[in-house]
C-alpha positions in Angstrom: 120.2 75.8 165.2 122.3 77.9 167.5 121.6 81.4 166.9 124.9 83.3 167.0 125.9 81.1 163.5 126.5 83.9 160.8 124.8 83.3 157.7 128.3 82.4 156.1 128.6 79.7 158.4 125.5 77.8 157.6 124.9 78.9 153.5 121.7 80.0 151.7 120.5 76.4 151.8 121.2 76.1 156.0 119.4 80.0 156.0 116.4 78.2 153.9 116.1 75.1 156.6 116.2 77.5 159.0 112.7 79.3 157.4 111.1 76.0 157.1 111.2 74.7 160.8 110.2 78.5 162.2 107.1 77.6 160.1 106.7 74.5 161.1 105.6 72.6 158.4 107.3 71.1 155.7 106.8 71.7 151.6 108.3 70.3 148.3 112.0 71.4 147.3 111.2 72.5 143.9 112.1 74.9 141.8 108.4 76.5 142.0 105.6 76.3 144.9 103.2 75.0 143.3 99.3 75.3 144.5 96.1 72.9 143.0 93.3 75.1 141.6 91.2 72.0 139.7 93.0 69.9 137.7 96.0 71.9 137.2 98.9 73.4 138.7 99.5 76.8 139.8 103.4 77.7 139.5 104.7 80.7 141.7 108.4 81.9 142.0 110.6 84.5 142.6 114.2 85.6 141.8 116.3 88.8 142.5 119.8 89.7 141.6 122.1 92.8 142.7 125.2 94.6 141.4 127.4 92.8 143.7 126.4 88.9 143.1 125.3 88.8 139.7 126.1 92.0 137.6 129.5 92.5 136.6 130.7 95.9 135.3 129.7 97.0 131.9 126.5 95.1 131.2 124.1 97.0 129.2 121.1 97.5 130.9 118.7 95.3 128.3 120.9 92.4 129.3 120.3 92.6 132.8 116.5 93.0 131.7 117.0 89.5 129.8 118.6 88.0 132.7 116.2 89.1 135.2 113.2 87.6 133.6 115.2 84.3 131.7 116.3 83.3 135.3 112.6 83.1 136.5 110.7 82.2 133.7 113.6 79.3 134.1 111.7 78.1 137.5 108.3 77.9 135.3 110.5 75.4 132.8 111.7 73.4 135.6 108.4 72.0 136.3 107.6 71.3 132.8 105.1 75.1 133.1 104.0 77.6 130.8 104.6 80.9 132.3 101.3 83.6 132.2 102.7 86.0 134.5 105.7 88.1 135.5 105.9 91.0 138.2 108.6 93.2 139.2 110.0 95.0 142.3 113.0 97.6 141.6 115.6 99.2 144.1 117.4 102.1 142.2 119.1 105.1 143.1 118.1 108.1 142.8 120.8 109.3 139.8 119.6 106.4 137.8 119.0 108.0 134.0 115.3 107.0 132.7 116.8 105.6 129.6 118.5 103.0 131.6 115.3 102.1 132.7 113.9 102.3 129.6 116.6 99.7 128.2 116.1 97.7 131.1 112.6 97.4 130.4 112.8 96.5 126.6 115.6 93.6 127.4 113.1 92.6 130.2 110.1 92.9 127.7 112.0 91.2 124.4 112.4 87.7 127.0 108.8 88.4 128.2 107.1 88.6 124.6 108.9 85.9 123.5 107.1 83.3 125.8 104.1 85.5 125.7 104.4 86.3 129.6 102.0 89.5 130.4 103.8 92.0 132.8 101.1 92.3 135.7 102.9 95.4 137.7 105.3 95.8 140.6 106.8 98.2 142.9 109.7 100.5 142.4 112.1 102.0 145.1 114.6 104.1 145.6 117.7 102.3 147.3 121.6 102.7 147.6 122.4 100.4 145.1 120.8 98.1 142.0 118.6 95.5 143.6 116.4 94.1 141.0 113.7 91.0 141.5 111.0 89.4 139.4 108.0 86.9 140.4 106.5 84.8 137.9 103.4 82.5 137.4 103.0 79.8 135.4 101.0 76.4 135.2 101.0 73.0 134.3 98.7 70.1 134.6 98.8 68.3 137.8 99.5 64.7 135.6 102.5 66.5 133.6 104.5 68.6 136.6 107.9 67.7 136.7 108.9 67.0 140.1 111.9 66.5 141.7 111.0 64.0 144.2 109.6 61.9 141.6 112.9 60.6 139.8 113.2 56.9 140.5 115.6 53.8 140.5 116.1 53.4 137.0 115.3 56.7 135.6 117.7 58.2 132.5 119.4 61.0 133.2 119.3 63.8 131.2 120.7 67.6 130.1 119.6 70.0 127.9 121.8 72.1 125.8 125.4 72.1 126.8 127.3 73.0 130.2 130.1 75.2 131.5 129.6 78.1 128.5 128.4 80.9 131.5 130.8 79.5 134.0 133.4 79.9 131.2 132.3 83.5 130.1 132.9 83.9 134.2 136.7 83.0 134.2 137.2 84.9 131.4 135.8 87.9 132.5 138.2 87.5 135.8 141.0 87.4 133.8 140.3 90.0 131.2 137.5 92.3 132.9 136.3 92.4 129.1 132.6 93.6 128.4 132.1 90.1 126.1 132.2 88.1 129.2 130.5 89.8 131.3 127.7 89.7 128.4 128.0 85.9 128.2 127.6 85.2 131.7 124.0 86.7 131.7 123.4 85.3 128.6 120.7 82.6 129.5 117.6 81.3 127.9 114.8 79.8 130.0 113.7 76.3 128.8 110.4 77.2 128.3 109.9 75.0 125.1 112.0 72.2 126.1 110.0 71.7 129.5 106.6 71.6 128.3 108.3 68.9 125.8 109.3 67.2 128.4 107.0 66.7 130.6 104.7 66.0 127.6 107.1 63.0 126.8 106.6 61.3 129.7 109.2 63.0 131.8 108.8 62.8 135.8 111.6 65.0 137.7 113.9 68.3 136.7 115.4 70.8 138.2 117.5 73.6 136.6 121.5 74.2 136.6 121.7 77.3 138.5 123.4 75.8 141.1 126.0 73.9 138.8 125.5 70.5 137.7 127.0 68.4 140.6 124.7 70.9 142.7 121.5 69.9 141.0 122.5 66.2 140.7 122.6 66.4 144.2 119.4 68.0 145.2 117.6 65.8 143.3 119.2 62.7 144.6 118.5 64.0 148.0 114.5 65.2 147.0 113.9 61.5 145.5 115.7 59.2 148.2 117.6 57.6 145.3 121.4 57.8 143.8 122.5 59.1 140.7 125.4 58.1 138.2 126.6 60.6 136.1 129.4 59.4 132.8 131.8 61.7 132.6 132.5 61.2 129.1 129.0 61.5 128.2 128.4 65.2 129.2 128.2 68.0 126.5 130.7 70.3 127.6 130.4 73.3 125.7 133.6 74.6 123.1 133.6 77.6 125.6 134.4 75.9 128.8 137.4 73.9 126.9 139.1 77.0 125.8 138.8 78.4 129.6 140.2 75.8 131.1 143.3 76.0 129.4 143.3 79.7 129.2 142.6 80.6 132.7 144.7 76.9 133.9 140.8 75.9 135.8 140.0 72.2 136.0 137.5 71.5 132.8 135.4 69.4 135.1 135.3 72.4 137.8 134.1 74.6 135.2 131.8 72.5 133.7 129.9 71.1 136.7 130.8 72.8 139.9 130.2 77.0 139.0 126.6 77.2 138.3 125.2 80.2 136.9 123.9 77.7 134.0 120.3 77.5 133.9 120.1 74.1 131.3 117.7 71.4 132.6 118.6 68.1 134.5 116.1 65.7 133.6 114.6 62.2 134.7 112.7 59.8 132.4 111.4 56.7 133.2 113.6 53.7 131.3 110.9 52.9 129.4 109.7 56.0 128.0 113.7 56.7 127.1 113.9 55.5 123.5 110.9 57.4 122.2 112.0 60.4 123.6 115.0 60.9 122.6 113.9 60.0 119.0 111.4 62.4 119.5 113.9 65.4 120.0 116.1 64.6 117.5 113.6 65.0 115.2 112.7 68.3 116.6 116.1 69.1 116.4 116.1 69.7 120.5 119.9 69.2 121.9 119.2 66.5 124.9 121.9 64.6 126.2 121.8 61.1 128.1 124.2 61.6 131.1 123.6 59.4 133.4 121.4 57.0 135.5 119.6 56.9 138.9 120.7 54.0 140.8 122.0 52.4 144.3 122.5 55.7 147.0 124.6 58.4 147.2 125.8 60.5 143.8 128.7 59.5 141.2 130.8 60.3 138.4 132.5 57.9 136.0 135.3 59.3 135.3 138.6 57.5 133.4 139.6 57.2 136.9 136.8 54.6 137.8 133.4 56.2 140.2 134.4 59.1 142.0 131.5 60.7 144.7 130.4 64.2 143.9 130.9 66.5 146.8 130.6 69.5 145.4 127.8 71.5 146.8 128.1 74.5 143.9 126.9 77.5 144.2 125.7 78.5 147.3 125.2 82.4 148.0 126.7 83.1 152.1 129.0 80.8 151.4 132.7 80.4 150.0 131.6 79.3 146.5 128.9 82.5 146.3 
């Protein structure tokens, strides 16, 4: 790669190609790295976020706790994990009041105790501006990780939850500036439960949505070798992401599956394993949604319109769309 490209020229996943080759070896694109120690699984990630990419003015400092740990415990989920671990490493200025800290802490600690992570230490700076970033640990067996190479021809598609409420919350904080929104857009929960269901079902690939959904669709398609067909009318698009649409005059399916900043999981399941399933979490009362199918090459949408290709490569930080 010629080296007088800027970073916004080639995007965070042209920098992350870059990394690999200058290494020389190649590793799995998953959501986690993911290292054998007997017969299980040993999940590693990391995550940051700053004040000028992810924290919009007037957040109270436990959400930005809550959103620092949901969004990497959300790796651990991604490959059907149960998260053990969680480390910290904080940039802060110097006029930074101790009780933000402390609030930033107990938001951190509410997300942490709830999926009985242990806080194993970290490093604290001082800086010129927020920079905050987590690393977590997790496992799973090495016969129940989810991987995203491993969706095949054939496999259901599947969502949790619903998409386009955080990527609403987004357009209606940039047309209002009101605290609410900015509240919603870090408002995220890990699918920590969901995961370990998952891949306890029979489930072979996920990825999260914190890319957008057309984003993830992609980078699975392109981890696996095979297409995927999404159906439009299937997809539960949350009430949120109706209302800013026609509030803020966006394109619903923009909003919906192009933003990112959503952190649901996109699933494969073997056809055959489908039925039970899904019958499986209904009775648990877990919100899955059949979206789609992996099939022929390349990525679709059925839309009223007939099969139209996804292009969209969501968000990508360097680039226009971060």
């Amino acid at each position: 790669m010629d080296g007088r490209l800027s970073l916004g020229e080639i995007g965070e996943r042209g920098v992350i190609k870059e990394i690999r080759s200058m290494f020389g070896y190649s590793f799995d694109d998953d959501d986690c790295a993911a290292i054998e120690y007997g017969d299980m699984l040993m999940l590693l990630t990391t995550d940051s976020i700053n004040r000028q990419s992810h924290i919009p003015d007037g957040v109270a400092p436990a959400a930005i706790g809550r959103f620092l740990a949901a969004v990497n415990l959300s790796d651990i989920a991604a490959m059907g994990g149960k998260p053990l671990y969680f480390m910290t490493a904080l940039e802060l200025e110097r006029d930074t009041r101790i009780r933000w800290v402390r609030e930033f802490e107990t938001g951190m600690k509410e997300v942490l105790d709830r999926y009985g992570v242990k806080l194993a230490g970290g490093d604290t700076k001082e800086g010129h501006d927020l920079s905050l970033a987590g690393f977590a640990v997790g496992e799973v067996g090495k016969n129940r990780v989810l991987r995203r190479r491993n969706c095949r021809k054939g496999d259901v598609i599947y969502v949790t939850g619903t998409v386009g409420k955080n990527a609403a919350a987004y357009y209606m904080w940039k047309k209002s500036k009101g605290r609410k929104w900015a509240r919603c857009m870090l408002d995220v929960e890990p699918r920590i439960k969901e995961g370990l269901f998952l891949s306890g079902m029979g489930a072979t690939s996920a990825i999260d949505l914190s890319d957008g959904l057309f984003a993830s669709v992609k980078q699975l398609s392109e981890a696996s070798g095979t297409g995927i067909s999404l159906d439009y009318s299937k997809l539960p698009i949350d009430m949120a992401a109706v209302c800013a649409a026609e509030s803020c005059g966006v394109d619903l399916m923009h909003i919906a599956c192009e933003v990112g900043g959503e952190y649901e999981l996109l699933v494969g399941v073997p056809k055959a394993r489908a039925a039970k399933l899904e019958k499986e979490a209904e009775r648990r009362g877990m919100a899955l949604t059949r979206i789609g199918i992996a099939r022929g090459k390349g990525c679709t949408i059925e839309t009223d319109k007939g099969a139209e290709e996804i292009t969209s490569n969501g968000y990508e930080h360097f680039s226009d769309t971060g």
